[in-house]
C-alpha positions as CSV (number, residue, x, y, z in Angstrom):
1,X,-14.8,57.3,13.4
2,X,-15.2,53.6,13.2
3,X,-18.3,51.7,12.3
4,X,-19.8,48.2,11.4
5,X,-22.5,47.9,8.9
6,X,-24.3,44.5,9.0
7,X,-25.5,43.1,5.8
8,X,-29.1,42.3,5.2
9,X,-30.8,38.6,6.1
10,X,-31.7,38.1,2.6
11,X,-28.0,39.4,1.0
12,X,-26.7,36.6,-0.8
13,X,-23.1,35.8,-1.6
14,X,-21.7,37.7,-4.9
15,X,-24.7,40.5,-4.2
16,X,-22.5,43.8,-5.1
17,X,-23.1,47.0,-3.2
18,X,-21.8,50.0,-5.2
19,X,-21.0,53.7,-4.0
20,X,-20.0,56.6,-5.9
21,X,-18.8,60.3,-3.7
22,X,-18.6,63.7,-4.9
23,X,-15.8,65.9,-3.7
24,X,-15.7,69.8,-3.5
25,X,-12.9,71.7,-3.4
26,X,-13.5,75.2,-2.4
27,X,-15.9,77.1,-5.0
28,X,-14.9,74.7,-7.8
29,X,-17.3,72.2,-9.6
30,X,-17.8,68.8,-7.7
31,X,-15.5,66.3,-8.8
32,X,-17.2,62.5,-9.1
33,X,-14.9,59.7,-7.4
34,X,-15.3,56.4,-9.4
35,X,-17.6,53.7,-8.3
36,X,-16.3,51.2,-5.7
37,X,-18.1,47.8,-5.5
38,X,-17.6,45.0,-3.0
39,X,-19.6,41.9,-3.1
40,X,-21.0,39.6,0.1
41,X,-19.8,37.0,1.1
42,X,-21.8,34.7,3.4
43,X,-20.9,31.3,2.4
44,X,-18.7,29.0,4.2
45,X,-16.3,26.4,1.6
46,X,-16.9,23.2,0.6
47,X,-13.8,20.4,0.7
48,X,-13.0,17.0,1.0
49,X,-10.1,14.8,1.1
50,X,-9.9,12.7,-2.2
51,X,-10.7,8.9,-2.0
52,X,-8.2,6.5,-0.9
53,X,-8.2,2.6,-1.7
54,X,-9.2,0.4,0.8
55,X,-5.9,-0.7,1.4
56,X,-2.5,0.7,1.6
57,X,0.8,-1.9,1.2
58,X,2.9,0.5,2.3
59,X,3.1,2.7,6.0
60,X,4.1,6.1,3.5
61,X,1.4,7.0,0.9
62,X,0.1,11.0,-0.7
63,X,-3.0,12.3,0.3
64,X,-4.9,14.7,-1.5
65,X,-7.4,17.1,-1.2
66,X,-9.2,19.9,-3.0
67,X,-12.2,22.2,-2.5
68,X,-14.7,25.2,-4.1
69,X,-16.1,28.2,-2.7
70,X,-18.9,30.4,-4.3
71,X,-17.4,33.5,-2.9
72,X,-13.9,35.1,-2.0
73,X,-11.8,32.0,-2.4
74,X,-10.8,29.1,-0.2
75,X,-7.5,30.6,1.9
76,X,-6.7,27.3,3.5
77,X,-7.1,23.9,4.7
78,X,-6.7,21.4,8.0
79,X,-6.8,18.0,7.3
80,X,-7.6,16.5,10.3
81,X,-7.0,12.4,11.0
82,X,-8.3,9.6,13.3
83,X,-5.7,6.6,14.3
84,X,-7.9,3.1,14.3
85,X,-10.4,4.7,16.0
86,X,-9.2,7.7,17.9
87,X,-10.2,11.4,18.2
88,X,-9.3,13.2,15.5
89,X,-6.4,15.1,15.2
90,X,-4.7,18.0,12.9
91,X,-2.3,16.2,10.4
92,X,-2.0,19.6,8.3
93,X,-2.6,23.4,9.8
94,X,-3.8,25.9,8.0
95,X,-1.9,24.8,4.3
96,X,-1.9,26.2,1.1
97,X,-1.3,23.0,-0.3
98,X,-3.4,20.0,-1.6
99,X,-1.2,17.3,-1.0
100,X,1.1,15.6,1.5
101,X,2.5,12.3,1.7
102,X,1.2,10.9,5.3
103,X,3.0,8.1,7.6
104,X,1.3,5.7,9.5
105,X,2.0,2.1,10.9
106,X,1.2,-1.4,9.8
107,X,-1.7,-2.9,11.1
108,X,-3.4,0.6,11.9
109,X,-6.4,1.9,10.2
110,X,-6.8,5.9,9.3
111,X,-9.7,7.8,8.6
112,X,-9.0,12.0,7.3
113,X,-11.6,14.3,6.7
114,X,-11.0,18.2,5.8
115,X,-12.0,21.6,6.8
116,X,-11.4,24.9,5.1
117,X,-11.4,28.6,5.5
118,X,-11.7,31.6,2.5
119,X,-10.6,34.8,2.2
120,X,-12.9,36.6,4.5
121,X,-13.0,34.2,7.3
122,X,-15.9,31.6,6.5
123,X,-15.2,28.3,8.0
124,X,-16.3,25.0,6.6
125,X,-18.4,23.3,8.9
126,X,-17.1,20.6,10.5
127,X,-18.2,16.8,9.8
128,X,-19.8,13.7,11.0
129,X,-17.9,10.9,9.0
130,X,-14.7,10.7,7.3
131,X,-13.9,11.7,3.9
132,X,-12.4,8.6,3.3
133,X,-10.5,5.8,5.5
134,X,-7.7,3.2,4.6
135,X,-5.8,0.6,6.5
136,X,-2.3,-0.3,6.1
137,X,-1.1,-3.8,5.4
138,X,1.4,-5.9,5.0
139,X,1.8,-6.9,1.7
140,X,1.3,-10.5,0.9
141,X,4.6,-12.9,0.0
142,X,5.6,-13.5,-3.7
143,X,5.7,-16.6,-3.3
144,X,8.0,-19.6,-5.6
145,X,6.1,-20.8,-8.2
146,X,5.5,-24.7,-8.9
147,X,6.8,-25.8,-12.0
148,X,6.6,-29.6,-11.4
149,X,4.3,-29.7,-14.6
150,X,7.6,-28.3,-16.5
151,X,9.7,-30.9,-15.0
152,X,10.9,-34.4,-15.6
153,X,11.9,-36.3,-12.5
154,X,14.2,-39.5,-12.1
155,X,15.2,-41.0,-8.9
156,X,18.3,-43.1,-8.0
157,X,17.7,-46.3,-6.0
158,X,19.0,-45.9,-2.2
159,X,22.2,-46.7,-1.0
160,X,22.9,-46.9,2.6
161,X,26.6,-45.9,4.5
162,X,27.1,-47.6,7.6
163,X,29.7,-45.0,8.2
164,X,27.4,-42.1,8.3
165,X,24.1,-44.4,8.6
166,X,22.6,-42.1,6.1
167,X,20.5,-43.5,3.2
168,X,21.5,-41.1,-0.1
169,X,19.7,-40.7,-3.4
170,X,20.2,-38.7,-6.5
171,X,17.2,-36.8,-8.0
172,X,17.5,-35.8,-11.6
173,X,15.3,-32.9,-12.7
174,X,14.6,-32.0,-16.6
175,X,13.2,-28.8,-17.9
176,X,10.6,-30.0,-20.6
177,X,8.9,-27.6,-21.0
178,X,10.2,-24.8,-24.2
179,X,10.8,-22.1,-21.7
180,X,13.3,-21.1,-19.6
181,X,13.0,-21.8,-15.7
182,X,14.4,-19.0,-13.8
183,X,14.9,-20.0,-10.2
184,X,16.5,-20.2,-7.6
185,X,15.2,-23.8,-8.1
186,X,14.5,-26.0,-5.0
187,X,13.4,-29.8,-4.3
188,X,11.0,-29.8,-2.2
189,X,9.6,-33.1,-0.5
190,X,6.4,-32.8,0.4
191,X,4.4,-35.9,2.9
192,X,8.3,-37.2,3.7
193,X,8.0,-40.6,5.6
194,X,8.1,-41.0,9.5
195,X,10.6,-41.4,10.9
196,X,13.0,-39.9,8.2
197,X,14.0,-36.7,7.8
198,X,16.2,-34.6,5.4
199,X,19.8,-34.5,6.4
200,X,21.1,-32.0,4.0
201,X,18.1,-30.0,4.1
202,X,18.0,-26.1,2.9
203,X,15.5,-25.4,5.0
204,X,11.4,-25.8,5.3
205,X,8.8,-24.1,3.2
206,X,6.8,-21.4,4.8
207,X,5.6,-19.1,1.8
208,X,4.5,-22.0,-1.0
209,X,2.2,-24.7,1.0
210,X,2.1,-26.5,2.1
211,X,4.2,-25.7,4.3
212,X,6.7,-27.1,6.6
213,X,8.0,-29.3,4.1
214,X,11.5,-29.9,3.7
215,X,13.9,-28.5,0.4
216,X,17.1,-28.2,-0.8
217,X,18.2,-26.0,-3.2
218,X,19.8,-27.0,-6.2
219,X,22.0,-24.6,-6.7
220,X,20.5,-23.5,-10.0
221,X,20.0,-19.9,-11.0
222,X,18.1,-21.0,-14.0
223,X,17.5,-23.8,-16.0
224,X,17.1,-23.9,-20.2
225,X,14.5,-25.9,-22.0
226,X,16.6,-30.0,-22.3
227,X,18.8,-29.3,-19.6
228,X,18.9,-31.3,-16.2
229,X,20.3,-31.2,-12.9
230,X,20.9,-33.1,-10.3
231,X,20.6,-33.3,-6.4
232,X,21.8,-35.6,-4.3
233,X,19.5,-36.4,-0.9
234,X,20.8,-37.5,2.6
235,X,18.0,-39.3,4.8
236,X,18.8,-40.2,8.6
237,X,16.5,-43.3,9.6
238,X,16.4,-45.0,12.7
239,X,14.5,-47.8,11.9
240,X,16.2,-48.1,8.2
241,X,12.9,-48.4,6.8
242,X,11.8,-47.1,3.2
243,X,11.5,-43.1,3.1
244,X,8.4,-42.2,0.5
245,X,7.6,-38.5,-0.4
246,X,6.4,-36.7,-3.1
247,X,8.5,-33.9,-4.9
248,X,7.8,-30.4,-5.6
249,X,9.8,-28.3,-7.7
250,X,9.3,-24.5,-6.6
251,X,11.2,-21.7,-9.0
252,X,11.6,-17.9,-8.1
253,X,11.9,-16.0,-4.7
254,X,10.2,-16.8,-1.6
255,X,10.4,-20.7,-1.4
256,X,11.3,-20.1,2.3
């Protein structure tokens, strides 16, 4: 024979229901069975996906998520996630666990929200909003720092080689200062006279503005309080006029 009793309405979860049988065998004295209990449970599980920053630098980061439940137990979660926008989908099926480490894309935004089941089948409701959302940047350049305030700066006159028609100048740069300069160090001119341009240029700066100004490295990993080095400039000029710019001394990673 099989049967289904149906709880009470007003049963709440954890009531215990108890029963106790006697058994008979032939003419001897009933034999008492010991008392079985099993409690209700009616309520569904409560869980969330922890908080996330606002901000992720990097496409891989963990995600982690926990829950309660007043009755049996939570058996397992679904983490479901939305990409920029879209319908939500199941990142994690029925787990055990409380973590995973989630991949997503650069420029894309990710909201995650959870759901969980117990022991007996109760099924979190599902929800509205998000548990939390982040979007995943790029992070922002280290940039070379300006030392120019550590620096002590002499300039050659100009000379000019008919051969090469290139004007040349030797810059002389000092570390004042009573710390070490790590670089790589680069001469930057910044505002360089039109028509002239940097022959012997390293390149142009597009991290440490402003940008678009011409450098040349200096070939110096570091540079000690005292010490000096110098760099020698090539300008091409047309018009053989007098090249004016201002110099900036950048240090470190990223002067490019």
């Amino acid at each position: 024979m099989v049967f289904t009793i149906a709880p009470k309405a007003s049963v709440g979860t954890n009531t215990a229901t108890c029963n106790q049988a006697t058994i008979v065998f032939d003419t001897n004295a009933a034999l008492s069975t010991p008392t079985w209990c099993n409690s209700f449970d009616k309520t569904p599980p409560v869980s969330s996906v922890t908080a996330l920053p606002a901000t992720e630098t990097s496409t891989s980061f963990t995600l982690q998520w926990s829950g309660t439940d007043a009755g049996a137990g939570i058996a397992s979660y679904t983490i479901y996630v939305s990409d920029t926008g879209g319908g939500y989908t199941a990142f994690q099926t029925n787990t055990t666990a409380t973590s995973a480490t989630f991949t997503g894309q650069f420029g894309h935004t990710y909201a995650f929200f959870s759901q969980a089941v117990d022991l007996v089948g109760n099924l979190e409701a599902g929800k509205s909003a998000p548990d939390t959302t982040t979007s995943v940047m790029m992070p922002a350049p280290t940039c070379a720092s300006n030392v120019s305030g550590s620096i002590s700066i002499a300039r050659s006159g100009y000379l000019y080689n008919f051969g090469t028609k290139r004007f040349y100048q030797t810059v002389t740069l000092t570390n004042t200062s009573s710390t070490v300069i790590t670089g790589p160090i680069v001469l930057v001119l910044d505002a360089l006279s039109s028509p002239s341009s940097l022959f012997n240029a390293s390149g142009s700066t597009t991290c440490a503005a402003p940008l678009g100004s011409p450098y040349i490295s200096t070939g110096a990993a570091s540079l000690a309080p005292g010490d000096s080095i110098s760099v020698g400039l090539q300008f091409t000029d047309p018009t053989r006029a007098v090249t004016t710019y201002t110099i900036r001394v950048l240090a470190g990673a990223g002067t490019d």
